[in-house]
C-alpha positions as CSV (number, residue, x, y, z in Angstrom):
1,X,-27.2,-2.5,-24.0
2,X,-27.3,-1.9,-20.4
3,X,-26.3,1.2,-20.6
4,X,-28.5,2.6,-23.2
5,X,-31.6,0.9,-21.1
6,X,-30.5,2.4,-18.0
7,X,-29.9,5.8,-19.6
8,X,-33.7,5.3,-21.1
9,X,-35.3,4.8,-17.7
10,X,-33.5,7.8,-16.2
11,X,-34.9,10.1,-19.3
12,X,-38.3,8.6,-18.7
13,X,-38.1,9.5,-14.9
14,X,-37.4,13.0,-15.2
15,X,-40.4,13.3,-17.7
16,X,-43.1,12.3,-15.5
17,X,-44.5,14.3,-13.0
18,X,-43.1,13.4,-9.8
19,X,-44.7,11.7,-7.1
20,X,-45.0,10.8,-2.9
21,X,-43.6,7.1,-3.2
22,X,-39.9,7.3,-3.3
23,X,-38.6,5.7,0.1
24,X,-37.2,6.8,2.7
25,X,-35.1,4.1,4.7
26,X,-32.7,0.5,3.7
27,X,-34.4,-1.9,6.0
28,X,-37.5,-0.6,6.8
29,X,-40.8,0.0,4.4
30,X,-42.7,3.2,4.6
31,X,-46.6,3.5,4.0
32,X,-46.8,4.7,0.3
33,X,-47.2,2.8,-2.7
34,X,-47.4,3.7,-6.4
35,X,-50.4,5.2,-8.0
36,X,-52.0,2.8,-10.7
37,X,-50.0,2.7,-13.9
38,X,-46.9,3.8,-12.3
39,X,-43.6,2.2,-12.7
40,X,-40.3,2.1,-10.2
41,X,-37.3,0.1,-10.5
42,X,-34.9,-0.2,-7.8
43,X,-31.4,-1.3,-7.5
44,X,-29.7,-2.4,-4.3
45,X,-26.4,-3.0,-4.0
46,X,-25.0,-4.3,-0.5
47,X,-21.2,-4.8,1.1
48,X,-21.4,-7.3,3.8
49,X,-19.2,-8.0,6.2
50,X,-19.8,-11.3,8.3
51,X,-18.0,-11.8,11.5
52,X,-16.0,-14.6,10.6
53,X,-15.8,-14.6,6.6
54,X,-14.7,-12.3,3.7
55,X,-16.8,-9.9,2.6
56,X,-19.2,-10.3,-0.3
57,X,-21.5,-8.0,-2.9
58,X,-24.9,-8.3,-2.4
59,X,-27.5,-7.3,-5.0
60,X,-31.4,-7.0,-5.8
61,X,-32.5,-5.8,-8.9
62,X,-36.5,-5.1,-8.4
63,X,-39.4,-3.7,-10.7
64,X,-42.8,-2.5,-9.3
65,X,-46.0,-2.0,-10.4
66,X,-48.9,0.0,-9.3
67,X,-51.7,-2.6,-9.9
68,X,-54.0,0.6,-8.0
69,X,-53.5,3.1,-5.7
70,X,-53.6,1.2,-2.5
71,X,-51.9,-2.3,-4.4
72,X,-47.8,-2.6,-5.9
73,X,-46.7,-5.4,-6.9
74,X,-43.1,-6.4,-7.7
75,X,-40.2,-8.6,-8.7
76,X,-36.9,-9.4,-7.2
77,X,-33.5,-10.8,-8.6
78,X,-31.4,-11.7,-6.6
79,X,-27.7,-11.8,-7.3
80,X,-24.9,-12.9,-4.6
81,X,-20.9,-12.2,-5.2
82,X,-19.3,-15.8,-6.6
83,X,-22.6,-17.0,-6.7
84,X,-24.7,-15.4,-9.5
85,X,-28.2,-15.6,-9.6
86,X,-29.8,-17.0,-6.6
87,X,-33.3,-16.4,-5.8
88,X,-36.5,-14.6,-7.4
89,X,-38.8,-12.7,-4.7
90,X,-42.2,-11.9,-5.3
91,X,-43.3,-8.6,-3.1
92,X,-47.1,-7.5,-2.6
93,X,-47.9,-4.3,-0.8
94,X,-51.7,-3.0,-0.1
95,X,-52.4,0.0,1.9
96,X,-55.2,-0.9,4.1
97,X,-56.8,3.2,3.9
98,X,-55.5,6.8,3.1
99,X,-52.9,8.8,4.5
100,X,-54.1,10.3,8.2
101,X,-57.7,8.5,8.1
102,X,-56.3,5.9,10.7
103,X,-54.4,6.8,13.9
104,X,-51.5,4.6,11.9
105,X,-51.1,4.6,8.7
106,X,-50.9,1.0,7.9
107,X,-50.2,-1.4,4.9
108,X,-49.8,-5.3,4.9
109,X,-47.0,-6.7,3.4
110,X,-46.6,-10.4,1.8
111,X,-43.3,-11.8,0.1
112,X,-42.6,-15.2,-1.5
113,X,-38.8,-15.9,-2.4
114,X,-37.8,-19.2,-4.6
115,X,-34.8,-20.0,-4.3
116,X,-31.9,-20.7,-7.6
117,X,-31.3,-24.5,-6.4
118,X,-29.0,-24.5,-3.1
119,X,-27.8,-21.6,-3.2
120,X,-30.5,-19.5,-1.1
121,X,-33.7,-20.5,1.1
122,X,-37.1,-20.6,0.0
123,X,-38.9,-18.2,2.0
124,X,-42.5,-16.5,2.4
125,X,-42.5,-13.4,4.9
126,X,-45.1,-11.4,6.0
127,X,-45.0,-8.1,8.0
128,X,-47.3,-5.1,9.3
129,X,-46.2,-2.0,8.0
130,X,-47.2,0.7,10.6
131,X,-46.4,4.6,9.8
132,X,-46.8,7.9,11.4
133,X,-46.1,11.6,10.2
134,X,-45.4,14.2,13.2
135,X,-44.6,17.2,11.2
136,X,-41.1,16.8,9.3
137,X,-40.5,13.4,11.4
138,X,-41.6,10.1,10.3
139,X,-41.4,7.3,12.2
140,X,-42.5,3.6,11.3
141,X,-41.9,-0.1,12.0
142,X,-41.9,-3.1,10.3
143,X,-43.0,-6.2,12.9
144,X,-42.2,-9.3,10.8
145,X,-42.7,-13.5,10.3
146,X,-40.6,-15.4,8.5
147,X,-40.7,-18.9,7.5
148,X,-37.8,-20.6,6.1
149,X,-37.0,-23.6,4.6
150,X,-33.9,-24.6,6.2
151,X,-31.7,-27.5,4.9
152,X,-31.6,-29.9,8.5
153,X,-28.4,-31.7,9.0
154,X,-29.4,-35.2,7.7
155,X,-30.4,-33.6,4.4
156,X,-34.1,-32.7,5.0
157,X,-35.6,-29.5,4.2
158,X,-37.7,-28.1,7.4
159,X,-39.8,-25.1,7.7
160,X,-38.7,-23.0,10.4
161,X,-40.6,-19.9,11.9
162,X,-38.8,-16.7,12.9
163,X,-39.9,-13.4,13.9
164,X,-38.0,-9.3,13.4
165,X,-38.6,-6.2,13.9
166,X,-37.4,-3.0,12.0
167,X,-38.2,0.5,12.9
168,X,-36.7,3.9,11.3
169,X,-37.3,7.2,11.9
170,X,-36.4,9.8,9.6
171,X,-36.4,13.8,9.4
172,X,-37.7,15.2,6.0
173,X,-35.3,17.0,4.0
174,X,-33.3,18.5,7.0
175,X,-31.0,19.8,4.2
176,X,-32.1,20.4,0.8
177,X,-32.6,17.5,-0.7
178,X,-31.3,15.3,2.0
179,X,-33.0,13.0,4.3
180,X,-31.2,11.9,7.5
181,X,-32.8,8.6,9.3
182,X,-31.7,6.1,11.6
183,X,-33.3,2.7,11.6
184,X,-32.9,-0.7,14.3
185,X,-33.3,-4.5,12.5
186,X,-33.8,-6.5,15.2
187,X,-33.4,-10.7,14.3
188,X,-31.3,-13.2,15.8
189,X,-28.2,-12.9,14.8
190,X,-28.8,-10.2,12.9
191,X,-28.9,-7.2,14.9
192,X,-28.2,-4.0,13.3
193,X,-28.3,-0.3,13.5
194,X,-28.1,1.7,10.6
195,X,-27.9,5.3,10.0
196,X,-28.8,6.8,6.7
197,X,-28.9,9.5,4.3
198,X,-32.0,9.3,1.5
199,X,-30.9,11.6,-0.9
200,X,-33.6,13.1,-4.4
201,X,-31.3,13.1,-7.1
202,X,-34.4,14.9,-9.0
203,X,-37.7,15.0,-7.9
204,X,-38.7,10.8,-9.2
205,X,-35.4,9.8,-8.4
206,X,-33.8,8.9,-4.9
207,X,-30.5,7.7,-3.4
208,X,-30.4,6.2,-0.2
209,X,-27.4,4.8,1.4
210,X,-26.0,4.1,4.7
211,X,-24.1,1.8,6.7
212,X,-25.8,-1.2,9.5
213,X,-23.4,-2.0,12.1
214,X,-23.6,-5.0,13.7
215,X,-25.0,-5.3,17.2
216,X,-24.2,-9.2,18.3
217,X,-21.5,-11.4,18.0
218,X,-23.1,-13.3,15.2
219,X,-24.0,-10.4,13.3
220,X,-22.4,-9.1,9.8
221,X,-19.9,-6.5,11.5
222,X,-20.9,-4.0,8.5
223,X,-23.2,-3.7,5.7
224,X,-22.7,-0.7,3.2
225,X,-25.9,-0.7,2.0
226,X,-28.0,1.4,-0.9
227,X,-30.6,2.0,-3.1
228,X,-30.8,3.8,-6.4
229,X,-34.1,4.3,-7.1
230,X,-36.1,5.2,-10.2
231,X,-39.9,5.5,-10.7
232,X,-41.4,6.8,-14.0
């Protein structure tokens, strides 16, 4: 059954026209959103290494919507290795004005993530999504707030306020259908660089992959991370 849906929304992406939206980067978000009526789904799937544990699949299964040009809208799954499900996440995304009218191009970004009992935080983060073009490069960065509900150690649930940044930078199909980018997470203890290849498949779907290295002590050492994704 998977199968045959998954083969259905690859026919139905190469039958569209294609379009600007498909991202470039794993960490960071880019300017774009869908047009109105447009669909995407995305599929992340993640090997982490933490410093001082075995390693674990990590994966997001996410469909978007174009509520209008400047407004997407989608939902997450969340699914963790020997845990199953474990959170939903609720993504907004408005561009604020067209491409080039503002010295950045800039979106706003809002997320809400319930979490599948104890087995993730609930969490609403918000971030500025700030983007410039300078012919084939792009470059953009993601400053971030985060407020989690951490579990305290007598047993109470505490909202906690953190802060990120993420910035990438990417050249525009320096091979054919290849983009190569380099992005910088920057959390506590959860530093990262991660270098990247985004790569069209056909012209409404990408690939992107790459591999974030871990900066600090308390960092994942690695996370093999990617995205296959489809919009139609």
């Amino acid at each position: 059954m998977m199968k045959k849906l998954l083969v259905s929304i690859l026919l139905a992406a190469c039958t569209v026209p294609a379009r600007a939206h498909l991202r470039n980067y794993l960490d960071t978000y880019g300017y774009p959103t869908l047009e109105r009526g447009r669909m995407e789904v995305e599929l992340w799937t993640d090997w982490r290494e933490p410093d001082h544990a075995d390693g674990f699949w990590f994966h997001q299964t996410e469909l978007e919507f174009g509520v209008t040009d400047r407004y997407t809208v989608g939902l997450y799954g969340i699914f963790i290795d020997g845990q199953g499900f474990s959170a939903a996440k609720l993504e907004n995304r408005y561009r604020l004005a067209e491409k080039g009218e503002w010295p950045l191009d800039t979106a706003l970004y809002l997320e809400f993530v319930k979490a599948n009992g104890d087995k993730a935080e609930d969490e609403i983060e918000g971030k500025v999504i700030l983007s410039k073009d300078i012919g084939r490069w792009n470059i953009s960065a993601n400053p971030i707030l985060e407020m989690e509900r951490e579990t305290e150690p007598s047993g109470e649930k505490e909202w906690e306020l953190e802060s990120a940044l993420a910035i990438g930078a990417a050249y525009d199909h320096f091979w054919s259908r290849v983009t190569p980018g380099l992005e910088f997470f920057l959390a506590e203890n959860q530093t990262r660089v991660t270098p990247g290849l985004y790569i069209d498949l056909t012209p409404n779907i990408r690939f992107n992959i790459g591999a974030g290295i871990g900066l600090e002590k308390a960092a994942d050492d690695l996370q093999i991370k990617s995205i296959l994704e489809i919009e139609f």
